[in-house]
N, C-alpha and C positions, 0 to 999 in steps of 0.2 A: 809207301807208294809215291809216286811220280807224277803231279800233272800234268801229264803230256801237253797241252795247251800253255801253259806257261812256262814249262821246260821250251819249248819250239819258239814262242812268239816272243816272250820274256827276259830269260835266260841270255837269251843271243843276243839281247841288244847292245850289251857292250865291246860285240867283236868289231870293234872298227879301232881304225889310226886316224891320227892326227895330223897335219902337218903346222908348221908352225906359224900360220896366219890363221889357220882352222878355230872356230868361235862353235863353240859348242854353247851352243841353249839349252838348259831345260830348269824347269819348272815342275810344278801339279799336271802332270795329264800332258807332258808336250815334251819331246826329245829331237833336237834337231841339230844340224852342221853348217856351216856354213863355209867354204874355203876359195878365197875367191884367185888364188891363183892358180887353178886347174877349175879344168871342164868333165873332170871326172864325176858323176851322180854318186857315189859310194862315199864321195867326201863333201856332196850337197844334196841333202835328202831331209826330209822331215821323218826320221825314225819313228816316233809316237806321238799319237795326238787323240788327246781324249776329250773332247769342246765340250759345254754345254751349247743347247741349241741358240740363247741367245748372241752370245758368243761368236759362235763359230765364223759369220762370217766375215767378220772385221779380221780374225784371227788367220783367217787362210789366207784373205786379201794380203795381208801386213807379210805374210811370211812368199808367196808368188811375189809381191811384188820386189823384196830384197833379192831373188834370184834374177829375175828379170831386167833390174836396173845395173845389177854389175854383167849380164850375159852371161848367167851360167844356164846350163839345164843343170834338170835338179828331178830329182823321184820323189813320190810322199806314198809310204807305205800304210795301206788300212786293211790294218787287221780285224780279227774278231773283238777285238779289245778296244778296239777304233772308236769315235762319237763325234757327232750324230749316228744317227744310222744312216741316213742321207748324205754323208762325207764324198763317199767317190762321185756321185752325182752332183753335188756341190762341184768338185775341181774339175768334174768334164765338163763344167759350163763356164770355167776358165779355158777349156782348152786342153785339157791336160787327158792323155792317151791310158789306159789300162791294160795289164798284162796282167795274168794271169797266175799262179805261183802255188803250190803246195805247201802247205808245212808238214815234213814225214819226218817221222821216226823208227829206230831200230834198235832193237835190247843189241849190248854187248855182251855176248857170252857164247861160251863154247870157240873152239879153233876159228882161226879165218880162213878165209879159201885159199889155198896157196896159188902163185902165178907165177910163172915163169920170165914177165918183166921186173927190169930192173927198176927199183923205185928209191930214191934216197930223202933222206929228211936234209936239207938244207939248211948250211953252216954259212959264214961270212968268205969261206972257199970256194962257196960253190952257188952264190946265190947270182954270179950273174947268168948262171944256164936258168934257174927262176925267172929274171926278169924277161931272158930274152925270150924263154915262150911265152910270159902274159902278153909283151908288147905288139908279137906276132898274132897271137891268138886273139887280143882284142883292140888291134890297130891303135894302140897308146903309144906314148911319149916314152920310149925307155929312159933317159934320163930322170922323168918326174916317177917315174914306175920304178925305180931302184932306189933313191929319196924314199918312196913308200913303203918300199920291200924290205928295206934295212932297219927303218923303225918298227916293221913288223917284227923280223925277230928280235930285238930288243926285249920285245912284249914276251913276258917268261909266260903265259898262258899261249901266244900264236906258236905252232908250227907248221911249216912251210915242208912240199915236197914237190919232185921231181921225176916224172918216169920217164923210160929211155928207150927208144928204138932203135935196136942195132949201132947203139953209143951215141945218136944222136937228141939232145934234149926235145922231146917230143909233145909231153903233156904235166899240167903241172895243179897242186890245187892246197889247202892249208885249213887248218881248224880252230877253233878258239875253243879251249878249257874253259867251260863253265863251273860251278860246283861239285855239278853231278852229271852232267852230259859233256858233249865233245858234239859243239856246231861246226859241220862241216860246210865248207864257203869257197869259193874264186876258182871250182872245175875248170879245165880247159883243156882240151886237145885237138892240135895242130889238124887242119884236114888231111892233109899227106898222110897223115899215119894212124885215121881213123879205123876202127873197124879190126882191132890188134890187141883187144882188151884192156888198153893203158886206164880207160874209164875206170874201168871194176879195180885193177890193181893199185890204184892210187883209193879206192874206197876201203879197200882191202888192207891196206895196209896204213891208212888212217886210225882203222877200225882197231888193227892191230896195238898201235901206239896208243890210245885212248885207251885201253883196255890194261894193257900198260901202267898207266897213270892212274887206276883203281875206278874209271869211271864207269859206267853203269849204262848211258844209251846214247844213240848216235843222231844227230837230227841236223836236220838241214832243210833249206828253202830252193825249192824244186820248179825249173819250171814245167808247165804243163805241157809244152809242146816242144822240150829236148828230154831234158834226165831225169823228170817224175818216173816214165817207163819202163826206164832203165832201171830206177831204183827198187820200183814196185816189183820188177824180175828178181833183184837180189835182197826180197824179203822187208823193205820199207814199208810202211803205213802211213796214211795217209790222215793225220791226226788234225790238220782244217785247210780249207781256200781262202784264200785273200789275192787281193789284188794290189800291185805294185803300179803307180800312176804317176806317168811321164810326160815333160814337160813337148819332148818328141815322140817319135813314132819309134826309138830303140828301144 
């Protein structure tokens, strides 16, 4: 059996990259990034934090205040796994915004749904149709976003894909091989060409690829007000809520 709670919150915490100024912290109870040449949150985040309560608040001070003194924004992810129990309320009285997030999963097995988009897994040929929809899709830097995207696939657990509307790179998203699951991460599809199934066909053939690779379920962090919906349509579960807490309002 599978604990779906540790498979989702656990498991995935090592699908990130690097860059090479990136200072990865951790310790007992605390996993965090720090990269002070971009403004990206995915590469300045507090991934885990388990305080005790004395603790805690010299600990979150110390870690806001490194974000804050070089100007990055930055996320702090609290899960169920998170401590205090009074964590996210702690960082809203820094200031810091909450979003909302699902952790869902998905058995792999049986057929995937077949789609009539084209969908390719991205090579070092083909990764600048990759960068160029994340850049578009989420108003980044493509030069520091192909830096990022090329050390992704290096990573022999990331793969990266691509779907295509009417030959044009349209929507794009990647997964991290866990042991035994496939974290699925970085959805996106271009507004022009919503509404075309690119979403489902890039899950789909995720789905496919992991299944592939001998894995067993699909899970991914969802949020609650774009592709939880979506996913709970194509049979996801909704295995816990947590909130993601931002230094902004993105």
């Amino acid at each position: 059996m599978i604990d779906l709670v540790d498979e989702v919150m656990v498991a995935s915490r090592r699908g990130f990259v690097t860059l090479p100024d990136t200072r990865v912290i951790e310790r007992d109870g605390w996993l965090q990034l720090v990269t002070p040449s971009t403004k990206l949150a995915s590469l300045n985040q507090v991934i885990y934090s388990a305080l005790a309560n004395d603790e805690a608040d010299a600990a979150i001070a110390a870690a806001v205040a490194t974000y804050r003194e070089l100007g990055l924004p930055f996320r702090w992810t609290v899960g169920p796994d998170s401590s205090p129990a009074d964590l996210g309320a702690r960082l809203e009285r820094l200031g810091l915004t909450a979003i909302w997030v699902r952790g869902m999963a998905r058995p792999i097995d049986g057929a995937p749904v077949a789609s009539d988009a084209r969908v390719v897994e991205i090579d070092v040929r083909t990764i600048d149709d990759f960068t160029a929809v994340m850049a578009a899709g989420w108003d980044d830097d493509p030069v520091l976003l192909d830096a990022i995207h090329r050390r992704l696939l290096a990573k022999d657990r990331m793969a990266l894909f691509v779907a295509y509307d009417d030959g044009v790179p349209a929507a794009g998203a990647a997964y991290y091989a866990c042991a035994r699951s496939a974290f699925f991460m970085g959805g996106v599809v271009l507004s022009a060409h919503r509404g075309r199934g690119l979403y489902r066909a890039l899950v789909e053939t995720r789905t496919a690829h992991a299944q592939r690779r001998g894995l067993a379920l699909a899970t991914t962090h969802a949020s609650e007000s774009t592709s939880a919906p979506i996913l709970e349509r194509m049979g996801y579960s909704t295995v816990c809520r947590f909130a993601m807490y931002y230094e902004d309002s993105r």
